[in-house]
C-alpha positions as CSV (number, residue, x, y, z in Angstrom):
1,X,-9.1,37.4,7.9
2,X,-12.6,38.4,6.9
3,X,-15.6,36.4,6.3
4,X,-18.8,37.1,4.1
5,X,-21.8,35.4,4.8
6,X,-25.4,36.1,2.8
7,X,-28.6,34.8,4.9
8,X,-30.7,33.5,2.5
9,X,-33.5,33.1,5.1
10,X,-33.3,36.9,5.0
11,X,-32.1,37.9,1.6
12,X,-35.7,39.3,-0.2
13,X,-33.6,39.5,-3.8
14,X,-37.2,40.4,-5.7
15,X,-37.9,43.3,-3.4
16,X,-34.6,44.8,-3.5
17,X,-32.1,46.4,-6.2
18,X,-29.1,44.3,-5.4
19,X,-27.9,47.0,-3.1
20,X,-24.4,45.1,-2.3
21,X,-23.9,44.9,-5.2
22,X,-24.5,48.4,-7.0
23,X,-22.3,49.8,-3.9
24,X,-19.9,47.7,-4.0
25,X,-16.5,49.6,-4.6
26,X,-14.7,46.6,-6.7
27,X,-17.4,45.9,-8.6
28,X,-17.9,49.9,-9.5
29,X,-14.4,49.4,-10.5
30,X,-15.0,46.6,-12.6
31,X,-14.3,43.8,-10.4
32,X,-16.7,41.4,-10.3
33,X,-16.5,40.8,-6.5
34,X,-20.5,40.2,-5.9
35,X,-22.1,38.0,-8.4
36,X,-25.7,37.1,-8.9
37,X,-26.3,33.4,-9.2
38,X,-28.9,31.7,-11.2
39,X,-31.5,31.4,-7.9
40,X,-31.0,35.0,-8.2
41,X,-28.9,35.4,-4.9
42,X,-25.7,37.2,-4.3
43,X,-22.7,35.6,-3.7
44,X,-20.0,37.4,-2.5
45,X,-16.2,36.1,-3.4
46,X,-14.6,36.4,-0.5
47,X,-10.8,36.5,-2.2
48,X,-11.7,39.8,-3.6
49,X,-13.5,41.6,-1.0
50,X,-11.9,44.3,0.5
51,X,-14.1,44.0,3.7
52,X,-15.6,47.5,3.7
53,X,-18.8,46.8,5.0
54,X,-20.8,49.1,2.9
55,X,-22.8,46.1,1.3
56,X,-23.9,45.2,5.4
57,X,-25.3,49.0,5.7
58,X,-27.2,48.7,2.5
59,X,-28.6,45.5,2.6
60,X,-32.3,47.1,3.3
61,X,-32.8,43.3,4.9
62,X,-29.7,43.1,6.9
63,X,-28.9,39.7,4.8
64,X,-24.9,40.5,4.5
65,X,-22.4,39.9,6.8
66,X,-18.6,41.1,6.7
67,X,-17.0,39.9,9.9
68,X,-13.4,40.0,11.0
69,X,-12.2,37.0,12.5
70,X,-8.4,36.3,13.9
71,X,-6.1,35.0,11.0
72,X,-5.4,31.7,13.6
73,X,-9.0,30.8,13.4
74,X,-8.5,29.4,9.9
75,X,-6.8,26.5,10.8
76,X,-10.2,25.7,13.2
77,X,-12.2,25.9,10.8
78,X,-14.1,22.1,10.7
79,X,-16.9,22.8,8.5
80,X,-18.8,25.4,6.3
81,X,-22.3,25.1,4.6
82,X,-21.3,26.0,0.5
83,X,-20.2,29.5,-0.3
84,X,-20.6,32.3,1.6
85,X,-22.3,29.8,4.4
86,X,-22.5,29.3,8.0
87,X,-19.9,28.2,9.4
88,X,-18.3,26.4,12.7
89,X,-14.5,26.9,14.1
90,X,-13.9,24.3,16.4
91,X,-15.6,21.5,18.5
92,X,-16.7,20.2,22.1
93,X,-14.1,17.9,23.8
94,X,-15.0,14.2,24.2
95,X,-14.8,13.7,28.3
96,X,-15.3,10.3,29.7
97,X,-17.3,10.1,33.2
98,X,-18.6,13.8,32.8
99,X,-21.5,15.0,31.8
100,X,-20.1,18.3,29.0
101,X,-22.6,20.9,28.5
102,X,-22.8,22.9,25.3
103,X,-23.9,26.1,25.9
104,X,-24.6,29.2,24.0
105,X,-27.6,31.4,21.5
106,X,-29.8,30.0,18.9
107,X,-28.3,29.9,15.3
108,X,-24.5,29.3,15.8
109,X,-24.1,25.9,15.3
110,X,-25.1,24.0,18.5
111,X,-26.7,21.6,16.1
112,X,-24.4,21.5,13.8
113,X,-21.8,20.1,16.1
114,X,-23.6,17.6,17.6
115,X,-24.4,16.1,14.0
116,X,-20.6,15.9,13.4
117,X,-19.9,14.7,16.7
118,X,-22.7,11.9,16.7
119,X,-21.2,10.7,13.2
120,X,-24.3,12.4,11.2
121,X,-22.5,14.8,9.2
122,X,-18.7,14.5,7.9
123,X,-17.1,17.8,8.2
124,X,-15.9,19.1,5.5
125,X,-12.9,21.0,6.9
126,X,-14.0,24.1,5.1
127,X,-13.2,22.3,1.4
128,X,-17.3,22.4,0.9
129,X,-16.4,21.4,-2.7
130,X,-15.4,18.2,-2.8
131,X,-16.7,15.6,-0.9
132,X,-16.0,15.2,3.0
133,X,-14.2,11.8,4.5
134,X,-13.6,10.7,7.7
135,X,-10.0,9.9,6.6
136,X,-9.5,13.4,6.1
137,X,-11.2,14.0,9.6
138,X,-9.0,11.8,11.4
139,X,-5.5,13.3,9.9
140,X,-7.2,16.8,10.3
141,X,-7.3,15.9,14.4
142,X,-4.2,13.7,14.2
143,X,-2.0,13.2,17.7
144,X,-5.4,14.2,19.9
145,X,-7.8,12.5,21.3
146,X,-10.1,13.7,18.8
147,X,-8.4,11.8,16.3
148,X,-9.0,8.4,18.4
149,X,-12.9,9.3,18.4
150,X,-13.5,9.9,15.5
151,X,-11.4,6.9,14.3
152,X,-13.7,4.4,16.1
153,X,-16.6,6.7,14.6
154,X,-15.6,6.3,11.1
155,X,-14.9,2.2,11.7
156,X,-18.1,1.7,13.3
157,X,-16.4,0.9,17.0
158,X,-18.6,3.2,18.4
159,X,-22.5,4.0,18.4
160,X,-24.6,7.5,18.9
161,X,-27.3,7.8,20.8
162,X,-29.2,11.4,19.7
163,X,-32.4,12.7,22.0
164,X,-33.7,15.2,18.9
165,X,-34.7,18.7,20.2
166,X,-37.6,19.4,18.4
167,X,-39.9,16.4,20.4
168,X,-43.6,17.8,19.2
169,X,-42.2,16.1,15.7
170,X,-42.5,12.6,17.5
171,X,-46.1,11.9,16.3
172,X,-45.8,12.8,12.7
173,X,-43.1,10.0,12.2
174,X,-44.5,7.7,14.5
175,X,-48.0,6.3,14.8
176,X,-49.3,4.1,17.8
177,X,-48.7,3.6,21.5
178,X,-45.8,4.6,23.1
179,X,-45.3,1.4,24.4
180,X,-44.8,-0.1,21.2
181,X,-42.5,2.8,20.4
182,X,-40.5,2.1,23.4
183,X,-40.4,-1.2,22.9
184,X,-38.6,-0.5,19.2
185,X,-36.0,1.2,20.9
186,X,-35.5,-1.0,24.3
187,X,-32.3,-2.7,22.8
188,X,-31.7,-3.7,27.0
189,X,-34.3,-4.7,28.2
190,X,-35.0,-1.9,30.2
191,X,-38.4,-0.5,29.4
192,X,-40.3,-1.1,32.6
193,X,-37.2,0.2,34.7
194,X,-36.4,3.6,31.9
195,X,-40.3,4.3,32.3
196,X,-40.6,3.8,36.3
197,X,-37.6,6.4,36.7
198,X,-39.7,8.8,34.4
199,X,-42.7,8.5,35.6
200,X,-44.3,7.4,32.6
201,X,-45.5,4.1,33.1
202,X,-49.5,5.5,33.1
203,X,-48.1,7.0,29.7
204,X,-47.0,3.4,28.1
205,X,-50.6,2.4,26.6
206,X,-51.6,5.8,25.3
207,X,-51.2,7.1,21.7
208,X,-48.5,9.1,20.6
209,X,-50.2,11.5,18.9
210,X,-52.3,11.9,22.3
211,X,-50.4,12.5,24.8
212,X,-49.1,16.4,26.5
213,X,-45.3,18.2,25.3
214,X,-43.9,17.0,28.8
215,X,-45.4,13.6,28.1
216,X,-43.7,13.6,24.6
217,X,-40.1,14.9,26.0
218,X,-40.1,12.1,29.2
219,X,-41.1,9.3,26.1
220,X,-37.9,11.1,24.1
221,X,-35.5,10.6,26.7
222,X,-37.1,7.0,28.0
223,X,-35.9,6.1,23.9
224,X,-32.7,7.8,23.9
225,X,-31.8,6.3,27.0
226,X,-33.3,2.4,26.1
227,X,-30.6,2.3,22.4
228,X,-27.3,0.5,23.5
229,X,-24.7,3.4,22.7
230,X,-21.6,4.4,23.7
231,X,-22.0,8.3,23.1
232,X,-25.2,9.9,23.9
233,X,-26.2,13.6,23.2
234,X,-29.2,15.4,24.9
235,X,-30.5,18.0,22.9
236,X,-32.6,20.2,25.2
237,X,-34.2,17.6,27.5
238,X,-35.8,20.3,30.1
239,X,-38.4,21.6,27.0
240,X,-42.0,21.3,28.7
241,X,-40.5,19.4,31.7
242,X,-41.6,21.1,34.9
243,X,-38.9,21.6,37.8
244,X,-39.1,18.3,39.1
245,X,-39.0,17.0,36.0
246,X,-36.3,18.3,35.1
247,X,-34.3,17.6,38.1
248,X,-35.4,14.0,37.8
249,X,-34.2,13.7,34.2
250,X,-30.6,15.7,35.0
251,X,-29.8,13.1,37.7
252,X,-30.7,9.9,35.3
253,X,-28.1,11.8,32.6
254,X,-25.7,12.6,35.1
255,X,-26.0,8.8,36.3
256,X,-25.6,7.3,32.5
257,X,-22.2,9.6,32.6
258,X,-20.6,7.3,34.8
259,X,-20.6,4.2,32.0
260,X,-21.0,6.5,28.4
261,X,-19.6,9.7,26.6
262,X,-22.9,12.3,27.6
263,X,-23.1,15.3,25.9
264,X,-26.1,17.9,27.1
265,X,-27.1,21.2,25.3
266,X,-29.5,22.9,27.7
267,X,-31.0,26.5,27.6
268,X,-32.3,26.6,31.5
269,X,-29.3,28.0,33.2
270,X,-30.3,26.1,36.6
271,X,-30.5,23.1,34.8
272,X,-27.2,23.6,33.2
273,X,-25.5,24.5,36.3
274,X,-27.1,21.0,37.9
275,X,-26.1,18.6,35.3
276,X,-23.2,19.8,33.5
277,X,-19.5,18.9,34.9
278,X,-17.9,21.0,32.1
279,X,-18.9,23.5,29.6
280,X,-18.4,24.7,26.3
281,X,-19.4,28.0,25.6
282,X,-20.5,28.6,21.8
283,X,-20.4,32.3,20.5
284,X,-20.5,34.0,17.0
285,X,-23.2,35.5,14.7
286,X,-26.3,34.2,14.2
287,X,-26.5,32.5,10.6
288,X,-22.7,33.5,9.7
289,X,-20.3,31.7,11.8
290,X,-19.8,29.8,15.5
291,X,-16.8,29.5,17.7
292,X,-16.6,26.9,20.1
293,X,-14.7,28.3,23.2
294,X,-12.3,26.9,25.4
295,X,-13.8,24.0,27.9
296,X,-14.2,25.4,31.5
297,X,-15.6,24.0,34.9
298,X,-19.8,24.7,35.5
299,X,-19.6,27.5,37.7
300,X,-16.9,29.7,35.6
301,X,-18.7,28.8,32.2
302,X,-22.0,30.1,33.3
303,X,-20.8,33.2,34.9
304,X,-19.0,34.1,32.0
305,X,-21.7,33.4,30.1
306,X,-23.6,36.0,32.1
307,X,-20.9,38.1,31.9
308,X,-20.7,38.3,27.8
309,X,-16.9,37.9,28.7
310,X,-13.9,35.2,28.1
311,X,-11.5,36.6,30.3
312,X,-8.8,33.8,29.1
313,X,-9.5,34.2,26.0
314,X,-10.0,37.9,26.2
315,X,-13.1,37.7,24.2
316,X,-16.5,39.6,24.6
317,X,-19.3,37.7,22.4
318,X,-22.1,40.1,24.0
319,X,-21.7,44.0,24.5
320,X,-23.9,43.5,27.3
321,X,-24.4,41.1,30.2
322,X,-27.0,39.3,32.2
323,X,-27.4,40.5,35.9
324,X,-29.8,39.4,38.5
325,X,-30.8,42.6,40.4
326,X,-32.3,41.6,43.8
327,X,-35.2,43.7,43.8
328,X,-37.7,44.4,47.1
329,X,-40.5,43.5,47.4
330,X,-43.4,46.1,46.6
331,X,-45.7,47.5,49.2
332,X,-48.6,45.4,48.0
333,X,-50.7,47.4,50.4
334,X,-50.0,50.6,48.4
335,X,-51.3,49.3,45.3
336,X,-54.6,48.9,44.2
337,X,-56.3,45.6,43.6
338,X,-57.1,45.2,39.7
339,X,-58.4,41.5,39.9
340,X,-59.4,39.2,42.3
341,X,-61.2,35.7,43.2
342,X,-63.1,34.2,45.0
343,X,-62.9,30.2,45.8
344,X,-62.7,28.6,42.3
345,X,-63.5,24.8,41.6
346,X,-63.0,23.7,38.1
347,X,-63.6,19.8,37.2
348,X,-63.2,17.5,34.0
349,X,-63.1,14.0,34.1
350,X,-60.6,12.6,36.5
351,X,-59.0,16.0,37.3
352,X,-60.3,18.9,39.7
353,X,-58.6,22.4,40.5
354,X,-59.4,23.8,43.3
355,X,-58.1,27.6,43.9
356,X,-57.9,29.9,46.9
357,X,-59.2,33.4,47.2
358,X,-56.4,35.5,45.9
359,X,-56.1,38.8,44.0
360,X,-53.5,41.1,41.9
361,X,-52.5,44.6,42.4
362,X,-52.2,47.0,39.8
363,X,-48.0,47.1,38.6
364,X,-47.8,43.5,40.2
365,X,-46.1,40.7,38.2
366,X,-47.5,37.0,39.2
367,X,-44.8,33.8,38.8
368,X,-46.9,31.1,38.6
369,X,-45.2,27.5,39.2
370,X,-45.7,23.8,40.0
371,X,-46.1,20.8,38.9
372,X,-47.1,20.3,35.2
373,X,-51.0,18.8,35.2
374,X,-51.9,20.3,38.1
375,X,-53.9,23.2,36.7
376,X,-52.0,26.0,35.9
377,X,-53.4,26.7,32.0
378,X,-56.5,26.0,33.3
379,X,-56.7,28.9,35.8
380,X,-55.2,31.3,33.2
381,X,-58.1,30.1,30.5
382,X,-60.3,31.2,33.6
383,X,-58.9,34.5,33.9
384,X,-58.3,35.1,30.5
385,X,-62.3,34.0,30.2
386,X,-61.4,31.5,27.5
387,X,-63.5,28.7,29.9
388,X,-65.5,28.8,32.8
389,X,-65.3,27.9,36.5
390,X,-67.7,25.1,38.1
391,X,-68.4,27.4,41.2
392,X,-66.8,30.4,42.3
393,X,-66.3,33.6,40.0
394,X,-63.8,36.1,39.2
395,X,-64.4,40.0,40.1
396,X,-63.2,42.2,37.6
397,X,-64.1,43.5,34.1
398,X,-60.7,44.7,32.9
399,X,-59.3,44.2,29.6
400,X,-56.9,40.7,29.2
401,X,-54.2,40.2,26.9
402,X,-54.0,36.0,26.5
403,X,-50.5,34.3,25.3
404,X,-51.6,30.5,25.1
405,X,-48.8,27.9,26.0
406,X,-49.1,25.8,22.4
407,X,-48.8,28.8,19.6
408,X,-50.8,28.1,16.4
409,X,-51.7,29.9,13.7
410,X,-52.7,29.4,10.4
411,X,-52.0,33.2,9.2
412,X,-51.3,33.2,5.2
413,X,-48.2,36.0,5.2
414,X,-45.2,37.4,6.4
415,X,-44.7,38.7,10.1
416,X,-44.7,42.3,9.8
417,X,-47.6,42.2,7.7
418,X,-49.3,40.3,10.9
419,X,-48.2,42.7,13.4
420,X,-49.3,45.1,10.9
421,X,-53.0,43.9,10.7
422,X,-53.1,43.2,14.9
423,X,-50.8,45.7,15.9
424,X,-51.8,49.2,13.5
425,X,-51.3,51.6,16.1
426,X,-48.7,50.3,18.5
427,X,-46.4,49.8,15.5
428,X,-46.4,53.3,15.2
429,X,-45.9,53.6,18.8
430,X,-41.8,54.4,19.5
431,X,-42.1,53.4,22.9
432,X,-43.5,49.8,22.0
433,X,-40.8,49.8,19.1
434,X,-37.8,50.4,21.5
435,X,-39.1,48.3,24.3
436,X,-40.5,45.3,22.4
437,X,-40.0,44.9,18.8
438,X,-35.8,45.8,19.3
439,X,-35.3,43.9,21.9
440,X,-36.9,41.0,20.6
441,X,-35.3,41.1,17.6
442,X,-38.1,41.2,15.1
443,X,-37.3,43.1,12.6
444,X,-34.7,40.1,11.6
445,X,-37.7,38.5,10.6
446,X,-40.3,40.8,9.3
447,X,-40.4,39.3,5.8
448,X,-40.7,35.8,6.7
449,X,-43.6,33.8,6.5
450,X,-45.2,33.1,9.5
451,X,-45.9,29.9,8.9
452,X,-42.2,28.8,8.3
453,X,-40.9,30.4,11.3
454,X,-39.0,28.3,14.1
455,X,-40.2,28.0,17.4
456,X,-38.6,30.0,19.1
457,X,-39.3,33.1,16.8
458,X,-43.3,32.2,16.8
459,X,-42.5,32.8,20.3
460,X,-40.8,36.0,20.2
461,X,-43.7,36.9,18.0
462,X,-46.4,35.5,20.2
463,X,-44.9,38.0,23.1
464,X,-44.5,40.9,21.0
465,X,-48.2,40.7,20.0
466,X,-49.5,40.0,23.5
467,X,-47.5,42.8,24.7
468,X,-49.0,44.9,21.5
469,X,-52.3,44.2,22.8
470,X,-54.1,47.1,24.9
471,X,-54.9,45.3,28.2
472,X,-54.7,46.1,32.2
473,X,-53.5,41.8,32.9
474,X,-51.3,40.5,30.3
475,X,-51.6,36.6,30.9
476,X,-48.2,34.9,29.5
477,X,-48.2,30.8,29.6
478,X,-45.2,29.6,28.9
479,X,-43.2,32.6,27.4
480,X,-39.4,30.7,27.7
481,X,-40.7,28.0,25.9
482,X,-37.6,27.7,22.5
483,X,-35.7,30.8,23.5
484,X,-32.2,30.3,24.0
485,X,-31.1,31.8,27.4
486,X,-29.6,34.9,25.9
487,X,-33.0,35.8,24.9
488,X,-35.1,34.1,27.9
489,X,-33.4,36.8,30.1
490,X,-34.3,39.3,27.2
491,X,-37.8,38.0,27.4
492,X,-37.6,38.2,30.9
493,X,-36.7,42.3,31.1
494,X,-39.0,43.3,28.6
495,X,-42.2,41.9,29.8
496,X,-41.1,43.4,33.5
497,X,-40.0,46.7,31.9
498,X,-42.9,47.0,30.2
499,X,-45.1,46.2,33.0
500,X,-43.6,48.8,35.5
501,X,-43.3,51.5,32.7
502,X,-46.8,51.3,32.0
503,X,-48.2,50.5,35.4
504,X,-49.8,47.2,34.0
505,X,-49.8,43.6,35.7
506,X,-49.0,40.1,34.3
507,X,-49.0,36.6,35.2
508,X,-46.6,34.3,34.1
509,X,-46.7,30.7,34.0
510,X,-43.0,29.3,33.9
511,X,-40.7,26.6,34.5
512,X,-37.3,28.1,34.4
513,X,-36.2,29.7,37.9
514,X,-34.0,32.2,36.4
515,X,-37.1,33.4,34.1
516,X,-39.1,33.5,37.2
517,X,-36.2,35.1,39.4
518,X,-35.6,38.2,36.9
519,X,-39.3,39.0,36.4
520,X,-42.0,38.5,39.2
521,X,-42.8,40.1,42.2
522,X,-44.9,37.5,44.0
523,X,-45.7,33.9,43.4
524,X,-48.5,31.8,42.9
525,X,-48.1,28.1,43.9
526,X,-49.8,25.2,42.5
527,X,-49.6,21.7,44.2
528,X,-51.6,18.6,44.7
529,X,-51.7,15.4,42.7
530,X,-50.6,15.8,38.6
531,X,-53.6,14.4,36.5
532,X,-55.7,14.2,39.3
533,X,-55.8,16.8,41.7
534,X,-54.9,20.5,41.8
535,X,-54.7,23.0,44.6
536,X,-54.2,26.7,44.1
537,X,-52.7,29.1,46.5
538,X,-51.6,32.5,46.8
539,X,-49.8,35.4,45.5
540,X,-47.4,34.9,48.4
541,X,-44.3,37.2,48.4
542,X,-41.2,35.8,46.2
543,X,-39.9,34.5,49.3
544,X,-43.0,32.9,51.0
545,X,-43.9,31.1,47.7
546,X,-40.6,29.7,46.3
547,X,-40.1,28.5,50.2
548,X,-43.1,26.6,49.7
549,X,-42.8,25.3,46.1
550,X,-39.5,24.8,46.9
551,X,-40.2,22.7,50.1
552,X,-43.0,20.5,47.9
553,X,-39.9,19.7,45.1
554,X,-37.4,19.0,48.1
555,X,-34.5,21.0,46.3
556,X,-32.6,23.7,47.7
557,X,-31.4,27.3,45.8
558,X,-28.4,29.4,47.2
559,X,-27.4,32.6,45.3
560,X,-23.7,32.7,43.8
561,X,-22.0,35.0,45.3
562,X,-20.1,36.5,42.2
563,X,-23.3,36.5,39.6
564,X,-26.5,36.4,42.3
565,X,-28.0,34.0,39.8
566,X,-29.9,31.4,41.8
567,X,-28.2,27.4,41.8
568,X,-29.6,24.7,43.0
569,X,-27.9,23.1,46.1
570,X,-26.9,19.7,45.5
571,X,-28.8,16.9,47.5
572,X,-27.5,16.3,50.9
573,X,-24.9,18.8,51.0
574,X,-24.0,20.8,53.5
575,X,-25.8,24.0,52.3
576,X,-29.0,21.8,51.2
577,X,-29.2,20.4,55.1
578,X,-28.5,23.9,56.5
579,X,-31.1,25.8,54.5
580,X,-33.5,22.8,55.1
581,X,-33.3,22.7,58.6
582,X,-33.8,26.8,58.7
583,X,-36.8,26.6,56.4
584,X,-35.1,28.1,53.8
585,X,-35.2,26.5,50.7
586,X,-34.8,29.4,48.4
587,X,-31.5,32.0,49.2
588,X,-30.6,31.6,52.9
C-alpha cells in the first residue's frame, strides 16, 4: 500500500510548472492520474498511481509525498484530512490510574489525536466523504475497551478536560483578571487550593493580558485542573515553566491520575520520564501521515525514542539517533578569556539582580539556569548591551549575536527572502548551509511567510539567523522554546558544533536538562527570591553548578545506564537519599 500526500502549506503552484504532473508516467500516457483542482492545486488519485516517486524528486518545493506503508495498516486507519491529506493510523490506549504520555515530532498528529480522544473531532475512519459518527466509531472499535470509551463519549457519560498547548493565545480570548477567569472555570470549589499548589496566588488579581509565559501556563493548568472531568489531556504543560515548575506541575498531574483518565503530551524528555507511567510513541512524516506505536513502560519508550528504533515492532522512524556523549570538561586555564565582569547590580521596582564577578573563555559554552524571575534575561540584555547595569560594568568590546526569549517580528515576506536580506553572505557560505540551515530544516519553509509561521519554526529561524550573525558571544535565551524533542537535541548539536568549529562562545539560557546536558561546558547559576531578588553566580564546571542548582530545586539526576540520558531520581528513593547524602545531586 502506497500513500500520496500534497502539502499545501508548501505547494507554491504559481511559481512552478506543475512538475508532478508533466512527469508523471500515467498521465504522459494519458491517464489522468494528477489533476489540477479549481484552487489550482494538484491532487494526486491515489488508485492510479503507480508509486514511482518521480513527482517527489521534481516537486522544486518538496510538496509531494509517495510513501509505502504495510498493506495491514489500512485497517488502522482512524482518520484522514480530505484527499491526499494527513493522516493518523491508530490511537493512544485509555489507562485508568496512570498517567500515558504521548510522545513523538511536530506535525504527525499529536494534536490530532487528542481532539478525537477528548470527543472534539469524530473520526472519519478514512471515509472523509461522508460525514463521521460516533456510531460508526463505536462498531469500528467494537469488543475493546476503546469501544466502551468512546460509547460513554458519544452519550455524554463522560466529560474532557483539554489544557490547549498554545497558552500565549489566553489573552486574546479572554480579557480581565485571572481571578475572574479562574473563577469561570472552578466548577469545585477549588480555586484558592489549585492556585496555592501553583504558586499563583500573587498572580490571581493581575490582568491576563499582563502577566509573564510561565505565569500564563501555571493559570492554564490551575483551569484545566478546576473543570469537573473525567478525562483530562495536558498538552505541553512544561512550555516557559522553569525546573521547579515543572516538577511541581508533574506531581499535581501525576496526583489527579489516581481519580481521572490523564493523558500528557510533553517534549522535555526529563519531564516525560518523571510523569509518564506509559508511553506512546508517535512516528511518521511530517504533514503526510502518523502512526501511533505500541504502548510501552517510561524507561523503554524513551530509550527507543532515543534510539530511532522499535525493536518489537522492528521499526526505525529516524535513520539516526540521539546520544548523550559524556564530554570532559575543557582546560579553562588554556583558553583565553573573551568577556568578563565585574560585580553587577541591576534594580527595577521591587526586583534587584545582583551578579558575581565571572568571565567566559573563548570556545566556552555557558548553561545558564534557575528559577524563572530571578534575572536571567536581564543579565543577557546586559551583555548583549540591550540595557544597562546600576553599578558594575562589563569588560569587553567584542561583537554579540542576541536571540531574545519572546520572538517578534513584523517582517512583510517569505523566510528565505529574510535570511536573504540579514544573512547575504553566510547564505552563500556552505559551511553555514550544512551546519545550520540543513539541520534545521529550513529550506521546508523558505517560501512561507514569516508572519504565518508556527512557533516552533520562528524559532528554528530565530537560531539560524543568530547563528548567521558574525559575532565572538552568541547569546541564545530560550532556544528549546516549541521544538519538539527530535529537534531540541538537533538544536542542541548545532549551536555546540558550531561553536567548537569556529572557536566561538555562547550562553544559553534554558530550562530543559537534556538541552543543557548535550550543549554546555560550564554553568551559570541563578538563585535567590523569584520577583524579588536575584543572585548571580559563576561559570562553575558542569558538575559544580548543576550540584548547586540541583541542591537549591531539592531533585536528584542519575544517568541511565543503557542511554546516559540524565533522569530524575524520584523523591525519597533510595538513589535520591544516597546521592543526597554524598552531595551529589547530579550523576553519582
Amino acid at each position: 500500500m502506497h500513500i500520496a500526500v500534497v502539502i499545501h502549506d508548501r505547494c507554491q503552484f504559481k511559481k512552478c510548472n506543475y512538475e508532478c504532473r508533466t512527469y508523471c508516467p500515467p498521465v504522459r500516457m494519458g491517464i489522468d492520474t494528477v489533476v489540477i483542482t479549481e484552487k489550482g492545486y494538484p491532487k494526486i488519485i491515489e488508485e492510479l498511481c503507480e508509486g514511482c516517486g518521480i513527482c517527489v524528486h521534481k516537486c522544486p518545493f518538496e510538496a509531494v509525498k509517495i510513501i509505502g506503508l504495510p498493506e495491514e495498516l489500512n485497517e488502522n486507519l482512524i482518520h484522514q484530512y480530505g484527499e491526499n491529506g494527513f493522516r493518523i493510523y491508530r490511537l493512544p490506549r485509555v489507562q485508568k490510574d496512570k498517567v500515558v504520555g504521548i510522545l513523538g515530532p511536530n506535525g504527525i498528529g499529536k494534536s490530532t489525536a487528542i481532539k478525537i480522544l477528548s470527543g472534539n473531532l469524530i473520526p472519519n475512519l478514512g471515509n472523509y466523504i461522508e460525514t463521521p459518527s460516533w456510531d460508526r466509531v463505536v462498531d469500528f472499535f467494537s469488543g475493546t475497551e476503546m469501544a466502551d470509551y468512546f460509547a460513554k463519549l458519544r452519550d455524554g457519560e463522560f466529560s474532557t478536560v483539554v489544557k490547549p498547548q498554545y497558552v500565549d493565545k489566553i489573552p486574546i480570548v479572554f480579557k480581565g483578571k485571572v481571578r475572574e477567569l479562574l473563577k469561570s472555570a472552578d466548577k469545585q470549589g477549588q480555586l484558592d487550593e489549585i492556585a496555592a499548589m501553583l504558586e499563583i496566588v500573587n498572580t490571581l488579581n493581575r490582568d491576563v493580558d499582563k502577566i509573564s509565559g510561565g505565569e500564563l501556563q501555571s493559570v492554564a493548568i490551575a483551569a484545566a485542573l478546576l473543570k469537573d472531568g473525567d478525562v483530562y489531556f495536558f498538552d505541553e504543560p512544561s512550555s516557559y515553566l522553569d525546573i521547579y515548575q515543572r516538577l511541581s506541575v508533574a506531581k499535581v498531574i501525576k496526583s489527579l491520575a489516581s481519580k481521572k483518565i490523564v493523558f500528557v503530551v510533553e517534549h522535555d524528555l526529563a519531564i516525560m520520564d518523571f510523569i509518564a507511567d506509559a508511553i506512546h510513541i508517535m512516528y511518521g512524516s511530517e504533514g503526510a501521515y502518523g502512526i501511533v506505536a505500541n504502548v510501552r513502560n517510561t524507561r523503554n519508550a524513551i530509550n527507543a525514542y532515543l534510539e530511532g528504533y522499535l525493536k518489537d515492532e522492528n521499526i526505525r522512524f529516524r535513520d539516526w539517533k540521539i546520544e548523550f556523549i559524556m564530554h570532559p570538561p575543557k582546560r579553562k586555564s588554556e583558553l583565553p578569556v573573551l568577556i568578563s565582569w565585574s560585580a553587577i547590580s541591576k534594580k527595577y521596582t521591587g526586583f534587584q539582580l545582583d551578579v558575581y564577578p565571572g568571565e567566559i573563555r573563548t570556545g566556552e559554552v555557558v548553561g545558564v539556569v534557575g528559577s524563572n524571575a530571578t534575572g536571567k534575561t536581564t543579565f543577557v540584555k546586559i551583555l548583549a548591551g540591550v540595557i544597562k547595569a546600576d553599578s558594575g560594568e562589563v569588560n569587553s568590546e567584542i561583537k554579540v549575536s542576541y536571540k531574545p526569549q519572546y520572538i517578534k517580528t513584523d517582517y512583510d515576506g517569505t523566510v528565505e527572502e529574510l535570511l536573504n536580506m540579514t544573512l547575504k553572505e553566510k547564505m552563500l557560505n556552505n559551511f553555514y548551509r550544512a551546519e545550520v540551515l540543513h539541520p534545521l530544516r529550513l529550506k521546508y519553509i523558505y517560501n512561507k511567510e514569516v508572519k504565518n509561521l508556527s512557533g516552533g519554526e520562528m524559532q528554528r529561524l530565530a537560531i539560524a539567523i543568530s547563528l548567521g550573525l558574525d559575532a565572538d558571544l552568541y547569546l541564545l535565551d530560550e532556544p528549546s522554546a516549541y521544538l519538539d524533542s527530535n529537534e531540541r537535541m538537533v538544536a542542541a548539536k548545532v549551536i555546540r558544533r558550531y561553536m567548537e568549529n569556529l572557536g566561538r562562545s555562547a550562553m544559553i539560557v534554558d530550562h530543559d536538562v537534556y538541552f543543557i546536558d548535550i550543549i554546555a561546558d560550564s554553568i551559570m547559576v541563578f538563585s535567590g527570591e523569584p520577583g524579588k531578588h536575584g543572585i548571580a553566580e559563576g561559570p562553575f564546571s558542569m558538575r559544580e553548578g548543576m550540584n548547586m542548582f540541583l541542591k537549591n530545586v531539592n531533585i536528584t539526576f542519575r544517568r541511565d545506564g543503557e542511554t546516559n540520558r540524565p533522569r530524575i531520581n524520584k523523591p525519597d528513593s533510595y538513589n535520591d537519599r544516597e546521592q543526597k547524602s554524598k552531595g551529589e545531586y547530579y550523576y553519582a
